[in-house]
C-alpha positions in Angstrom: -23.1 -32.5 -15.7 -21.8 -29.4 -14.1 -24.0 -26.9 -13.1 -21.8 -23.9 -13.2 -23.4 -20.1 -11.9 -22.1 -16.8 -11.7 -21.7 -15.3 -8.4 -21.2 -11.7 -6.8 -19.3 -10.2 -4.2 -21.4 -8.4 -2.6 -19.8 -4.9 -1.4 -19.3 -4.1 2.2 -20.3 -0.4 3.4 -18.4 0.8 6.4 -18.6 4.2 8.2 -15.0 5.6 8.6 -13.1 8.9 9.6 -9.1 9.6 9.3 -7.9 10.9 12.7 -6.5 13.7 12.5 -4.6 16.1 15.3 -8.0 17.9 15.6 -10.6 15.5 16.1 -8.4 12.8 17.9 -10.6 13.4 21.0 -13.9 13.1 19.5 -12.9 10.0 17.4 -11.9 8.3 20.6 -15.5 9.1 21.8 -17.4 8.0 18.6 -15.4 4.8 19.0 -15.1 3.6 22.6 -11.6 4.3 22.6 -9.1 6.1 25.1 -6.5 8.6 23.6 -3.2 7.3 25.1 0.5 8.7 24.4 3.7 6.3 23.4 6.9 8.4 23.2 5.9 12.1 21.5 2.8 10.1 19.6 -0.3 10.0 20.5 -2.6 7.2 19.6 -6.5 5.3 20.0 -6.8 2.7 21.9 -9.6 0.9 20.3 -11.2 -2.6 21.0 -10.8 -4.4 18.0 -12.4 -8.0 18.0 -9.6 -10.9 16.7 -6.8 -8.3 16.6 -3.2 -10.4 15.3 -0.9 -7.4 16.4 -1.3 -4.9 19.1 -1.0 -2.4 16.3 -4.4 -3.2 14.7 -5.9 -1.8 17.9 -4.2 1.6 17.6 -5.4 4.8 15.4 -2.5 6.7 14.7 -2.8 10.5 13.1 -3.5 9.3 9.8 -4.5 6.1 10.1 -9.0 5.4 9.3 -11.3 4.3 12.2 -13.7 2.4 10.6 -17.1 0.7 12.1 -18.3 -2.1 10.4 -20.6 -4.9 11.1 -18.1 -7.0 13.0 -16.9 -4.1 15.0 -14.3 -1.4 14.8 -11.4 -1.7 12.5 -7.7 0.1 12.1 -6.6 0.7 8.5 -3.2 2.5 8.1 -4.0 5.3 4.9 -2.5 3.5 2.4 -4.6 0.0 2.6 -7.7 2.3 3.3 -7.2 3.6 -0.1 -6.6 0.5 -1.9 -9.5 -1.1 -0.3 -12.1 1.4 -0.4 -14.1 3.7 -2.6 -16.2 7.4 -1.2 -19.4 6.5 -1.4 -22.2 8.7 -2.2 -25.9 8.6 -3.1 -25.5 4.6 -3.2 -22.6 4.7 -5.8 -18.8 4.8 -5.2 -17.2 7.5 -6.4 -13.9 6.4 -8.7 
């Protein structure tokens, strides 16, 4: 007979910040990473274990440093939102 049991996912907290053109410097800091420039952007160069594209090791203006874990993790805005919910006092905030 099959034993069938219900299972949870369980959720996975991360502490994140979206860089912005004012605390670009600090984020760096609070992540290891090295404010570089590529054209007229500036970017974070942050080490980012089992990166597939350069990309995911580069915080943009915009884009959300998280540290999880694993590590530190690049999330452009709009997967940051699709993937995660504010969380406060234990719950997250929908």
């Amino acid at each position: 007979m099959l034993e069938i049991r219900k299972y949870q996912h369980v959720p996975v907290f991360v502490e994140a910040i979206q860089v912005d053109a004012d605390n670009m410097r600090e984020v760096a800091k609070w992540c290891g990473g090295r404010v570089h420039k590529a054209g007229d952007n500036l970017f974070i160069k942050v080490e980012v274990k089992d990166a597939k594209l350069n990309r995911h090791t580069q915080a943009y203006i915009g884009d959300w440093v998280l540290k999880t874990d694993h590590g530190w993790k690049i999330y452009t805005p709009k997967a940051f939102g699709t993937a995660f919910s504010l969380v406060e006092d234990g719950f997250a905030v929908i």
